[in-house]
DOKOL-856643 format. One line per 8 residues: number of its first residue (from 0); their letters; for each residue x, y, z of N, C-alpha, C. Coordinates in nm, 3 decimals, decimal comma. Example, Ala and Ser with C-alpha at 12.3 -4.5 7.8 and 13.67 -1.06 7.14 Angstrom:
// DOKOL-856643
0	AS	1,319/-0,569/0,780/1,230/-0,450/0,780/1,320/-0,330/0,780 ~ 1,285/-0,225/0,708/1,367/-0,106/0,714/1,290/0,003/0,787
***
This chain:
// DOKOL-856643
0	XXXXXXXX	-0,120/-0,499/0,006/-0,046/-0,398/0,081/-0,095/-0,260/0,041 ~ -0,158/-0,191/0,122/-0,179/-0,058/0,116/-0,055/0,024/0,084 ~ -0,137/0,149/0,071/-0,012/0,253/-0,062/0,090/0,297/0,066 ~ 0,021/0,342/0,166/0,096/0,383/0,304/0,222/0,308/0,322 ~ 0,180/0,150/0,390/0,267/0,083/0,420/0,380/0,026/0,290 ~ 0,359/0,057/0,172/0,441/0,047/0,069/0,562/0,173/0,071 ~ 0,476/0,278/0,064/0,552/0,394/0,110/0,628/0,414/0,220 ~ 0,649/0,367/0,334/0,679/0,368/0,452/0,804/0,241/0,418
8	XXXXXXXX	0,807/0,136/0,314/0,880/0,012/0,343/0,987/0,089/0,277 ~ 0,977/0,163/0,180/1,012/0,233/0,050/1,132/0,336/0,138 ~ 1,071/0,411/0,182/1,118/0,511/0,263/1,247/0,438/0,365 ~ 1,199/0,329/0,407/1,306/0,281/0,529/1,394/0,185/0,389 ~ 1,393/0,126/0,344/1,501/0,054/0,218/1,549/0,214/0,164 ~ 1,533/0,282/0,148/1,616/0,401/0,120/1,722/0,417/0,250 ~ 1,654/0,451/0,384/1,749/0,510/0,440/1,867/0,421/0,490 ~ 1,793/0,229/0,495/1,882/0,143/0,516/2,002/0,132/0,391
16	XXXXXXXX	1,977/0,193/0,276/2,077/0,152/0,146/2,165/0,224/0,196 ~ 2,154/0,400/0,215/2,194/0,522/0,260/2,280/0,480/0,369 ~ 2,232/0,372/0,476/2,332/0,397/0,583/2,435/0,249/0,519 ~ 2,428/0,185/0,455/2,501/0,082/0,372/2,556/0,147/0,298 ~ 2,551/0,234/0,243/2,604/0,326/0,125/2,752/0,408/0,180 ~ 2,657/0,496/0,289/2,810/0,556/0,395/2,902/0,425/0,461 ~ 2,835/0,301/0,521/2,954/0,232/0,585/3,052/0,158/0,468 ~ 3,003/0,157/0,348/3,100/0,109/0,267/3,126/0,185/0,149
24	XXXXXXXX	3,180/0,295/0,209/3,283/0,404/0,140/3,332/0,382/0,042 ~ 3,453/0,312/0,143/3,589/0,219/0,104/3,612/0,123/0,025 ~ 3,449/0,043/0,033/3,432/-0,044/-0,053/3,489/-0,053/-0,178 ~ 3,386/-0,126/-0,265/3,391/-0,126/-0,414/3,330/-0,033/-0,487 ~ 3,381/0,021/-0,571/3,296/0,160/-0,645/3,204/0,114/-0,729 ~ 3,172/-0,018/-0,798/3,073/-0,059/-0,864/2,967/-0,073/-0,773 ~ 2,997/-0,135/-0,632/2,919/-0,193/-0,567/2,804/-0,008/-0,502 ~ 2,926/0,099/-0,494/2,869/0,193/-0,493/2,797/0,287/-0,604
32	XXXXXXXX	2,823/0,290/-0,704/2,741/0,300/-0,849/2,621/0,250/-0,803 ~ 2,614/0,103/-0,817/2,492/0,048/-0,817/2,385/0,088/-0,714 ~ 2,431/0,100/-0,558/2,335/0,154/-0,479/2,301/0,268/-0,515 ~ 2,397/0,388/-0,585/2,322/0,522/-0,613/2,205/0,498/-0,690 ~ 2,212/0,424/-0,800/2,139/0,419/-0,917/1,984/0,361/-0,882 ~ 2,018/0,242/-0,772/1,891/0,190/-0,678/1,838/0,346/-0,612 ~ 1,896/0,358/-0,559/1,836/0,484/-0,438/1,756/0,650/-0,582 ~ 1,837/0,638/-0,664/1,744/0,744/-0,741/1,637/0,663/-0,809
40	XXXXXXXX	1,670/0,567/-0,881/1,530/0,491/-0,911/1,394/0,516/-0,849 ~ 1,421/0,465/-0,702/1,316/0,455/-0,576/1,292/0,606/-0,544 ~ 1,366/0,699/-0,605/1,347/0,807/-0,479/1,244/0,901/-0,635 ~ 1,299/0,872/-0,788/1,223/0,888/-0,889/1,056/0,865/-0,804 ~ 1,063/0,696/-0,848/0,938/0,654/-0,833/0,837/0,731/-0,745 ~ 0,919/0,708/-0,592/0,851/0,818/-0,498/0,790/0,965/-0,537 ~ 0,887/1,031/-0,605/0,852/1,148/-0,684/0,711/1,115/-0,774 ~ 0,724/1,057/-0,888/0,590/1,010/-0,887/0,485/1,061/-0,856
48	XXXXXXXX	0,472/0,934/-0,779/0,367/0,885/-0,708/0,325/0,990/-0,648 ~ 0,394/1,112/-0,627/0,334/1,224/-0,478/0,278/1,285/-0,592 ~ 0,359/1,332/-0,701/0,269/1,452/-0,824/0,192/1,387/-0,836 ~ 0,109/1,219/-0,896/0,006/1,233/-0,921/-0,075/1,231/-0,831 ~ -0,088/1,161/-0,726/-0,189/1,187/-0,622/-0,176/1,371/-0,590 ~ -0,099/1,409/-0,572/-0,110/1,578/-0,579/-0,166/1,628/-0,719 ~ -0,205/1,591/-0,811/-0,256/1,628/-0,945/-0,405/1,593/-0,931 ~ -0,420/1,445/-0,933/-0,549/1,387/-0,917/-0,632/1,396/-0,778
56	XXXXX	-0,703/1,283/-0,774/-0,799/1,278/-0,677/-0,756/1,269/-0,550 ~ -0,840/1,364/-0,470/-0,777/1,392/-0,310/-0,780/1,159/-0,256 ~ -0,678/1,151/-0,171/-0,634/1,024/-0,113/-0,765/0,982/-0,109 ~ -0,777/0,801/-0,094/-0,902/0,765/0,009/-0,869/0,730/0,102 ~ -0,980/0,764/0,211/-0,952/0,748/0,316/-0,907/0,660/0,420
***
């Protein structure tokens, strides 16, 4: 799997947690803990990944 389409799966499991996150409010507050803690993890990682490719070597093509 290319870095793109990793990034792109990455990106949509974020916004799908996000819209799971708002429909269950009401829910359970552990169950909401836990998705925050997923969603900064991933959104860390993402961070990442952009500084070093922004540090290092321009993308390949």
């Amino acid at each position: 799997m290319s870095e793109k389409t990793r990034r792109r799966l990455l990106m949509g499991l974020i916004v799908l947690a996000l819209v799971i996150k708002l429909n269950t409010e009401q829910f359970n507050s552990v169950l909401n803990m836990a998705l925050g803690l997923v969603l900064l993890v991933l959104a860390y990682d993402l961070w990442r990944v952009g500084r070093k490719r922004g540090k290092g070597d321009p993308p390949k093509p």
